[in-house]
TIKEPA-294016 format. One record per residue: chain; x, y, z of N, C-alpha, C, CB in turn; residue in one letter. Coordinates in Angstrom, 2 decimals. Glycine has a CB too. Layout:
! residues N
+------+---------+---------+---------+---------+---------+---------+---------+---------+---------+---------+---------+---------+------+
! nuke !     nxx !     nyy !     nzz !    caxx !    cayy !    cazz !     cxx !     cyy !     czz !    cbxx !    cbyy !    cbzz ! bavo !
+------+---------+---------+---------+---------+---------+---------+---------+---------+---------+---------+---------+---------+------+
!    A !       X !       Y !       Z !       X !       Y !       Z !       X !       Y !       Z !       X !       Y !       Z !    a !
...
+------+---------+---------+---------+---------+---------+---------+---------+---------+---------+---------+---------+---------+------+
END
This chain:
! residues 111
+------+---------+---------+---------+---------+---------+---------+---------+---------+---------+---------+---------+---------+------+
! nuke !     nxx !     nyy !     nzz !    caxx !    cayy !    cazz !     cxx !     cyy !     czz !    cbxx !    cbyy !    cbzz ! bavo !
+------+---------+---------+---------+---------+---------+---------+---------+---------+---------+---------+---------+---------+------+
!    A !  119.07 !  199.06 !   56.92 !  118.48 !  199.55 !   58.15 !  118.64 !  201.06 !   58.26 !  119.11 !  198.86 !   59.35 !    x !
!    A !  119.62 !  201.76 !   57.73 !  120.37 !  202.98 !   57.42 !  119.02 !  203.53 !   56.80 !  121.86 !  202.85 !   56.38 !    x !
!    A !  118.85 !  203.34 !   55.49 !  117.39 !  203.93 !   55.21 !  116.55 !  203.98 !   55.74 !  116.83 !  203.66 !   54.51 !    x !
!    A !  115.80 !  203.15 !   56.57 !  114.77 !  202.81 !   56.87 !  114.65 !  203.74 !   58.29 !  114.68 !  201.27 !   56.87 !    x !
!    A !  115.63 !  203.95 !   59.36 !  115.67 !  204.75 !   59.99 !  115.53 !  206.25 !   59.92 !  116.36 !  204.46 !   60.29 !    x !
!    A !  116.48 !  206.26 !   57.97 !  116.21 !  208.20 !   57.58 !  114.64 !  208.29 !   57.48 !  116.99 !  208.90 !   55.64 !    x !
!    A !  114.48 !  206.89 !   57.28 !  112.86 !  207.49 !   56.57 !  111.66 !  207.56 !   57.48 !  112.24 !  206.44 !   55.32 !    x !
!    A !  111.87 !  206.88 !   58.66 !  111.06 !  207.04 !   59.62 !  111.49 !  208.61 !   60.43 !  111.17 !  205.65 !   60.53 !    x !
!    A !  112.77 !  208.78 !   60.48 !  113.14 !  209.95 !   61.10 !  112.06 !  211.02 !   60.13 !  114.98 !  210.22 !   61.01 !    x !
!    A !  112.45 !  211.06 !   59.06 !  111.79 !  212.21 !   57.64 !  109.92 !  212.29 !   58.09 !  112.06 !  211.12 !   55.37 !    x !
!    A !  109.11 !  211.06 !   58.08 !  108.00 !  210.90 !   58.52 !  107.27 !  211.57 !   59.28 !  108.01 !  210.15 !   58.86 !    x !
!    A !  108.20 !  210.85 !   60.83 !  108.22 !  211.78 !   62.00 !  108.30 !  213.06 !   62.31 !  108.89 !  211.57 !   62.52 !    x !
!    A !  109.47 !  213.52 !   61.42 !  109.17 !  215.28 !   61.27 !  108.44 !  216.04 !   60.43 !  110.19 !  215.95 !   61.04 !    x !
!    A !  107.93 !  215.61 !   59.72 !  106.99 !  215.85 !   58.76 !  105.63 !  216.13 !   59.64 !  106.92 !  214.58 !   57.70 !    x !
!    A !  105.36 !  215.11 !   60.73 !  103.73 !  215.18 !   61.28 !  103.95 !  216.53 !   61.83 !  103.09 !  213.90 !   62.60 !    x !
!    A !  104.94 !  216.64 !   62.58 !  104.72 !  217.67 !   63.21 !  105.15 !  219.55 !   63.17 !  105.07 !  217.08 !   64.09 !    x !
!    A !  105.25 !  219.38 !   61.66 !  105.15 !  220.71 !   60.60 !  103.73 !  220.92 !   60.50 !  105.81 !  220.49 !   58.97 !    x !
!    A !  103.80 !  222.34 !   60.13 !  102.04 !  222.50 !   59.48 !  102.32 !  222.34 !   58.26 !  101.06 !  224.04 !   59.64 !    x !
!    A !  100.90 !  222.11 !   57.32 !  101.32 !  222.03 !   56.07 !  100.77 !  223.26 !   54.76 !  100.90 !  220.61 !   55.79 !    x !
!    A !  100.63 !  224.45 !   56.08 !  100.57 !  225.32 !   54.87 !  101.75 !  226.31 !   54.81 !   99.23 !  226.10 !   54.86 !    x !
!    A !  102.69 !  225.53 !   54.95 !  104.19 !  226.09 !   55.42 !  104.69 !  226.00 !   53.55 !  105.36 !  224.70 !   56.94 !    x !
!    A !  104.30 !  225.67 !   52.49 !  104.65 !  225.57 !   51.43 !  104.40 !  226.69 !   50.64 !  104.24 !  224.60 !   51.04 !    x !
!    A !  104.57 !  227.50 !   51.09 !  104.55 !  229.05 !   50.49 !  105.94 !  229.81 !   50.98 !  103.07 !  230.00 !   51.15 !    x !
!    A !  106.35 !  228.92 !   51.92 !  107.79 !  229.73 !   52.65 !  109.07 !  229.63 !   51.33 !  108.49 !  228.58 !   54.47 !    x !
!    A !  109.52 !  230.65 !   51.23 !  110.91 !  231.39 !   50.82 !  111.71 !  230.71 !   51.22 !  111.27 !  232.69 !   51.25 !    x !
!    A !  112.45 !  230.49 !   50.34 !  114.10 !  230.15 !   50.59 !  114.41 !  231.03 !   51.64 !  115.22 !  230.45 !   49.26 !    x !
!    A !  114.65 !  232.51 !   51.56 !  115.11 !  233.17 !   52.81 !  114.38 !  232.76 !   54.18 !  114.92 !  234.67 !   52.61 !    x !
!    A !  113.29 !  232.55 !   53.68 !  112.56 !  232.10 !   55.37 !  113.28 !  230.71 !   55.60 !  110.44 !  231.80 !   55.43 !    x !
!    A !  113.07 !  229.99 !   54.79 !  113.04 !  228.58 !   55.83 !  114.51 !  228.63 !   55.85 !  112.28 !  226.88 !   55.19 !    x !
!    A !  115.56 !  229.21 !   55.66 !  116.88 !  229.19 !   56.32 !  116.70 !  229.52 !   57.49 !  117.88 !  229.96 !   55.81 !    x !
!    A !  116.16 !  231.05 !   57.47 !  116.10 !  232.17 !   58.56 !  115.42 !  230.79 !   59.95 !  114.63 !  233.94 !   57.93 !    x !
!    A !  114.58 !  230.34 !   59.29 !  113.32 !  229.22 !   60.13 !  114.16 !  228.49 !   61.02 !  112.38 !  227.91 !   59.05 !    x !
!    A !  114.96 !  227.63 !   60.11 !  115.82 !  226.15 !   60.38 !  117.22 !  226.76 !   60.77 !  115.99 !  224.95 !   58.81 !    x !
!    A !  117.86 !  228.15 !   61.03 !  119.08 !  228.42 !   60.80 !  120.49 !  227.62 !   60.56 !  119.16 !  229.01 !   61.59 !    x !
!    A !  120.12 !  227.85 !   58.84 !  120.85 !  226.99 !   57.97 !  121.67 !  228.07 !   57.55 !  120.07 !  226.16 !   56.84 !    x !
!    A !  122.68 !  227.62 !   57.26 !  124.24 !  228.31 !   57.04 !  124.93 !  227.41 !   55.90 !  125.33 !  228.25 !   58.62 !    x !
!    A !  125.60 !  227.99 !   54.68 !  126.08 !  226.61 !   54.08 !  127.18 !  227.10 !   53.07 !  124.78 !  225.65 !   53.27 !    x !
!    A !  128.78 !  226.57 !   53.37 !  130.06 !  226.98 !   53.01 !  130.47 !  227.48 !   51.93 !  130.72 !  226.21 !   53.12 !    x !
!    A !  129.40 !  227.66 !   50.86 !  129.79 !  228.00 !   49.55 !  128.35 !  228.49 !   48.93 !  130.54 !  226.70 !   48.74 !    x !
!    A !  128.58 !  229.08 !   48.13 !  127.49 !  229.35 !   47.25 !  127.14 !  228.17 !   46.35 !  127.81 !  230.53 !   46.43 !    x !
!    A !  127.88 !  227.53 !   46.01 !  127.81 !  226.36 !   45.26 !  127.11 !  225.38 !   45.85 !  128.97 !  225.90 !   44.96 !    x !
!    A !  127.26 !  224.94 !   47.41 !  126.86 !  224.36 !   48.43 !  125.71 !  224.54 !   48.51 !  127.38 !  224.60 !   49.39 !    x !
!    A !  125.16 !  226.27 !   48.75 !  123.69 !  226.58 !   48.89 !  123.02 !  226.32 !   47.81 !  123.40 !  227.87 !   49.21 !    x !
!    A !  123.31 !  226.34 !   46.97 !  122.55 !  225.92 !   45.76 !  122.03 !  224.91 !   45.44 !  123.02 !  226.00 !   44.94 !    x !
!    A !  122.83 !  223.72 !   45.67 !  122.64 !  222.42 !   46.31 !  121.66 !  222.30 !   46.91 !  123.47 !  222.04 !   47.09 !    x !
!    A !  121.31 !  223.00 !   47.88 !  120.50 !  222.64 !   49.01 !  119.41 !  223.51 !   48.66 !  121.13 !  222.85 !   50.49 !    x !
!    A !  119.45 !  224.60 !   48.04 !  118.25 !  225.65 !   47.17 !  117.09 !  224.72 !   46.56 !  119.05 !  226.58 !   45.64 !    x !
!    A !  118.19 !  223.77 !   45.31 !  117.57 !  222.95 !   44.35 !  116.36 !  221.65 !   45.56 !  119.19 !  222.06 !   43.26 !    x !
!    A !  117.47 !  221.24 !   46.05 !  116.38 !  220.24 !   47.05 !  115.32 !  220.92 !   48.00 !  117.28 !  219.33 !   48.15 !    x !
!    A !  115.39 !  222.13 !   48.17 !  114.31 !  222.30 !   49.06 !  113.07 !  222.83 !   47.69 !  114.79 !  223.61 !   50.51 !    x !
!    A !  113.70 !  223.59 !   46.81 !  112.66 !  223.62 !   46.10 !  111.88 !  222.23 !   45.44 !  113.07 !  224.47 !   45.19 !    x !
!    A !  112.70 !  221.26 !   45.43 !  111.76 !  219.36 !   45.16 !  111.36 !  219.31 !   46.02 !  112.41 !  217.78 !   44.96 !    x !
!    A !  111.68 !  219.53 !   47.30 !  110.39 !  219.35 !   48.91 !  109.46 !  219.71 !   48.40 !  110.44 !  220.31 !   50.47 !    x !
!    A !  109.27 !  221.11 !   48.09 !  108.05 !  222.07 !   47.91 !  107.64 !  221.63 !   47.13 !  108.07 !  223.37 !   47.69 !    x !
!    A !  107.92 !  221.20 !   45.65 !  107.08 !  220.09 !   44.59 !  106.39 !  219.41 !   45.38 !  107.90 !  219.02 !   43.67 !    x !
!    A !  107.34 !  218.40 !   45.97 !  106.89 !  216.80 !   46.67 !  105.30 !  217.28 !   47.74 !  108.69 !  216.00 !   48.10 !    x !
!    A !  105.84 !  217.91 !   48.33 !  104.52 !  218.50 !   49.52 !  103.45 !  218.93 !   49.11 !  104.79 !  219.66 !   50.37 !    x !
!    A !  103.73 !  219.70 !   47.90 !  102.60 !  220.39 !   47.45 !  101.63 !  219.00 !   46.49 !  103.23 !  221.91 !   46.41 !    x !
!    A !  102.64 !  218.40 !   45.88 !  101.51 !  217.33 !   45.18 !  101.16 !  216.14 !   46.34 !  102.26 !  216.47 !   43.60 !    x !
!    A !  101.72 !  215.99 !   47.03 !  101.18 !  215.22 !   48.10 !  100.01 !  215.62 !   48.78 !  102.06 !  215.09 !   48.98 !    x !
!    A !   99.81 !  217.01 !   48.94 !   98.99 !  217.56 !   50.30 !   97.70 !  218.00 !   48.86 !  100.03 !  219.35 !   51.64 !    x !
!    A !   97.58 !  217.89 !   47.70 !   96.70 !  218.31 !   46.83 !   96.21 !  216.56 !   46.58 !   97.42 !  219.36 !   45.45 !    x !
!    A !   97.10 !  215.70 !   47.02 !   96.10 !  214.25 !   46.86 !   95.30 !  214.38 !   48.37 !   97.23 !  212.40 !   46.72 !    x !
!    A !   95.97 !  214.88 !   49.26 !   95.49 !  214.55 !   50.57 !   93.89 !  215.40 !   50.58 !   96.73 !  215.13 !   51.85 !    x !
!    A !   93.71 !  216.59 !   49.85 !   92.70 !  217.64 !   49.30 !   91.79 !  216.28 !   48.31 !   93.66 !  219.26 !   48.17 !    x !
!    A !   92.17 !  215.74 !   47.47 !   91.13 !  214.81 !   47.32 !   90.87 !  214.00 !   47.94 !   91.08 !  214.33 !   46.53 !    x !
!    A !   90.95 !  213.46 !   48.73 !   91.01 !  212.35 !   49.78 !   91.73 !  210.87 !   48.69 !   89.04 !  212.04 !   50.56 !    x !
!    A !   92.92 !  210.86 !   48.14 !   93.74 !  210.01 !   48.23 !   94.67 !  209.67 !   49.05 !   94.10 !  210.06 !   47.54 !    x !
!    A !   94.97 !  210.12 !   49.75 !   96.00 !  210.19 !   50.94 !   94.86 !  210.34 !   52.24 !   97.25 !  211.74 !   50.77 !    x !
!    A !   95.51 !  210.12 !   53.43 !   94.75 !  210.38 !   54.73 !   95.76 !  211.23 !   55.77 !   94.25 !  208.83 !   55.43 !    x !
!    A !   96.74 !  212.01 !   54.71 !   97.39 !  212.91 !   55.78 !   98.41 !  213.81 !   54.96 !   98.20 !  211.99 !   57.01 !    x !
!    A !   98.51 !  214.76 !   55.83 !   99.20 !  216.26 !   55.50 !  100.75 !  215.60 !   55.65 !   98.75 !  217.81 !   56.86 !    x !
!    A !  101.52 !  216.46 !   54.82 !  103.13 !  216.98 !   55.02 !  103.27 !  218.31 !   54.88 !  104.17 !  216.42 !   54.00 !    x !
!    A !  104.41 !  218.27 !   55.60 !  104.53 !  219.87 !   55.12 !  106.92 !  219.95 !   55.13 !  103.27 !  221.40 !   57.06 !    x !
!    A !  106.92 !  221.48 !   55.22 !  108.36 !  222.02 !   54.79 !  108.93 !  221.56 !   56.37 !  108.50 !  224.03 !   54.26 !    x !
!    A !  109.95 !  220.73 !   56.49 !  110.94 !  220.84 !   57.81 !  112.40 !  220.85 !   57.48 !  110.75 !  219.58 !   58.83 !    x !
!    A !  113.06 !  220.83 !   58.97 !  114.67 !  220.78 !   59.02 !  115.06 !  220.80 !   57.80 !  115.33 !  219.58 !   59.68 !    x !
!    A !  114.61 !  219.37 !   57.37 !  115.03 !  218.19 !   56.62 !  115.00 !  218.70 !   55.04 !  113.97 !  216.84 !   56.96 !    x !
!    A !  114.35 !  219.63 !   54.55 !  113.98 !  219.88 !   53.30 !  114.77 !  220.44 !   52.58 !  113.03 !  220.46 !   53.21 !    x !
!    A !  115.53 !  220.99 !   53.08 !  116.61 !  220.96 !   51.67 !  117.92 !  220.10 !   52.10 !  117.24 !  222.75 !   51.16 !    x !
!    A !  117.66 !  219.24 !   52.27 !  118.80 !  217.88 !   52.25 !  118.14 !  216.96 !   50.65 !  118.55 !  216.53 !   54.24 !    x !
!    A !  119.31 !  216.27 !   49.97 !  118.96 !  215.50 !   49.24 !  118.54 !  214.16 !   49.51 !  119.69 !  215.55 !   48.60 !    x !
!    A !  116.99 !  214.10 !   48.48 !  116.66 !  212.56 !   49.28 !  117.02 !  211.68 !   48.23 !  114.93 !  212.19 !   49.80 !    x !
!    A !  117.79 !  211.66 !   46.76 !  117.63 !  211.15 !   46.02 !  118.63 !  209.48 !   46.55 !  117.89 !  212.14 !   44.86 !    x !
!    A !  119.53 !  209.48 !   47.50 !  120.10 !  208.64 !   48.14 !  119.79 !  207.93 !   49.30 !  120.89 !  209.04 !   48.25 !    x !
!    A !  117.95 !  208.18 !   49.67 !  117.50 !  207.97 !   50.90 !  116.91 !  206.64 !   50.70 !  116.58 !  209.06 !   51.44 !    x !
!    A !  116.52 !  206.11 !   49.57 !  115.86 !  204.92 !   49.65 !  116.70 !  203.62 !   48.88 !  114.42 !  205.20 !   49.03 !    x !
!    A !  116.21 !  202.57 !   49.69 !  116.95 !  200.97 !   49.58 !  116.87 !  200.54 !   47.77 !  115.74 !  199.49 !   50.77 !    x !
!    A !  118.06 !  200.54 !   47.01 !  118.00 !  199.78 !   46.05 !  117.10 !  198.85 !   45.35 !  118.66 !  199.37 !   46.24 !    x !
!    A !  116.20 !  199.17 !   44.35 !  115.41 !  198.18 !   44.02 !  115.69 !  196.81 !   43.75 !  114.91 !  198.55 !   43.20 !    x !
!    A !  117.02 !  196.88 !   43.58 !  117.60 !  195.34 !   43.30 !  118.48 !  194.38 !   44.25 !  118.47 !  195.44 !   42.17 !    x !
!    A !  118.74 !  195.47 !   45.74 !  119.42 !  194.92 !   46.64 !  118.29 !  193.45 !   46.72 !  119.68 !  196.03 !   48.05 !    x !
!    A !  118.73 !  192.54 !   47.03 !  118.30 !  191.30 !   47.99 !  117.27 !  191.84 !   49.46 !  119.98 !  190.50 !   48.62 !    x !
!    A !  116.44 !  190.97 !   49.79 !  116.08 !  191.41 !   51.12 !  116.95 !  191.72 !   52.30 !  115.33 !  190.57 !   51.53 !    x !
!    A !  117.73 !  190.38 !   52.09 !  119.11 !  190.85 !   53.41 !  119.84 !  191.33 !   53.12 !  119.94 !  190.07 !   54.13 !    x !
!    A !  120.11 !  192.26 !   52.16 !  120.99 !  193.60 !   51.93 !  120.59 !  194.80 !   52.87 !  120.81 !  194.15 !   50.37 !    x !
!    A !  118.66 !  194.81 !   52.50 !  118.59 !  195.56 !   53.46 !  118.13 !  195.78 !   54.86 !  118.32 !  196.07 !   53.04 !    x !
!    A !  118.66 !  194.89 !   55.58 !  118.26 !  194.53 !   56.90 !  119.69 !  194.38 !   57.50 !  117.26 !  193.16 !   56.98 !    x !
!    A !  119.83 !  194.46 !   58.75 !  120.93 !  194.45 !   59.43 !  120.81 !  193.68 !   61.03 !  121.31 !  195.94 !   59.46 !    x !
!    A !  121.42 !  192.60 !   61.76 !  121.18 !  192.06 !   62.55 !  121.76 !  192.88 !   63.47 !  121.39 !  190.91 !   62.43 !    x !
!    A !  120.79 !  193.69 !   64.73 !  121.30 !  194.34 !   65.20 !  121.56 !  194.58 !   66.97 !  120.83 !  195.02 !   64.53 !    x !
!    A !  121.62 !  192.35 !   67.13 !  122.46 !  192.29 !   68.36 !  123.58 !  192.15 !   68.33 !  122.23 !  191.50 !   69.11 !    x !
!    A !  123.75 !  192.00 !   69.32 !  125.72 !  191.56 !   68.99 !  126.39 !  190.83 !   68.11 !  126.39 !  190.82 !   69.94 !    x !
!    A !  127.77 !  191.42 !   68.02 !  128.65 !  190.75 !   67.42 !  129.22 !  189.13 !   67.70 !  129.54 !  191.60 !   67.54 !    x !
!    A !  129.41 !  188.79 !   66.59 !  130.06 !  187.36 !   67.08 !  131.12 !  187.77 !   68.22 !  130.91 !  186.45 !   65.71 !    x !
!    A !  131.81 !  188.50 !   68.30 !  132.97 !  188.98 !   68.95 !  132.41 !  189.59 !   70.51 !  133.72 !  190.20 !   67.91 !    x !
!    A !  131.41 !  190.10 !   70.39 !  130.70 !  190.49 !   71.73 !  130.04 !  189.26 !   72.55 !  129.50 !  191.54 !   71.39 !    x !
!    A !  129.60 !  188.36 !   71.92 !  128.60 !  187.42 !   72.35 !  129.99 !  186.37 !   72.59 !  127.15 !  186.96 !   71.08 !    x !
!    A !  131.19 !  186.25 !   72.00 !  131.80 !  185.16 !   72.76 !  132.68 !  185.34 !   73.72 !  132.36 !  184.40 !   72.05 !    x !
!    A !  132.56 !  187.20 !   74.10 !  133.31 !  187.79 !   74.82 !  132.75 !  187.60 !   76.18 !  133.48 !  189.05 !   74.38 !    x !
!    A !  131.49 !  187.34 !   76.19 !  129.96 !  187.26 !   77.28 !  130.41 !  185.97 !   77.68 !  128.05 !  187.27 !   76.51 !    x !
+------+---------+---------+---------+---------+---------+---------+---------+---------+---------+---------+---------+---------+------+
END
């Protein structure tokens, strides 16, 4: 459920970027998002992933230019965070990734 929430969150901010924001600089989109980050080692980290955003966007928004796609992305918050840990296991089970998310046995016999 953990994923599925990053990824609707990621979506959601995505619509509401422009998408000819893929020309922006590392110095800009810090300056943009005011991002700060504890090490040089750290920023780099986060250098490398925003420059795979800018891959990802740019070949996305060049299908959306042929009409394979029916919509724009563009650069947000979110873009230099790593997504390589954002999506559900291809081999989890279905109810691995789902989560029942009323109460606890412990809440419901507390009721």
């Amino acid at each position: 459920m953990r994923h599925v929430a990053w990824l609707l969150l990621l979506v959601m901010a995505t619509i509401y970027v422009q998408a000819g924001e893929t020309d922006m600089t590392w110095e800009e989109y810090k300056a943009k998002y005011k991002k700060s980050y504890a090490n040089a080692e750290e920023e780099e980290k986060h250098h490398q992933s925003f420059l795979a955003s800018l891959k990802h966007v740019e070949a996305h928004n060049q299908k959306r230019a042929r009409g394979e796609v029916s919509y724009s992305i563009g650069i947000n918050q979110f873009s230099d965070q790593d997504r390589s840990g954002s999506k559900p296991s291809d081999t989890a089970a279905p109810e691995d990734q789902t989560r029942n998310i009323g109460p606890s046995h412990n809440e419901s016999a507390a009721a």
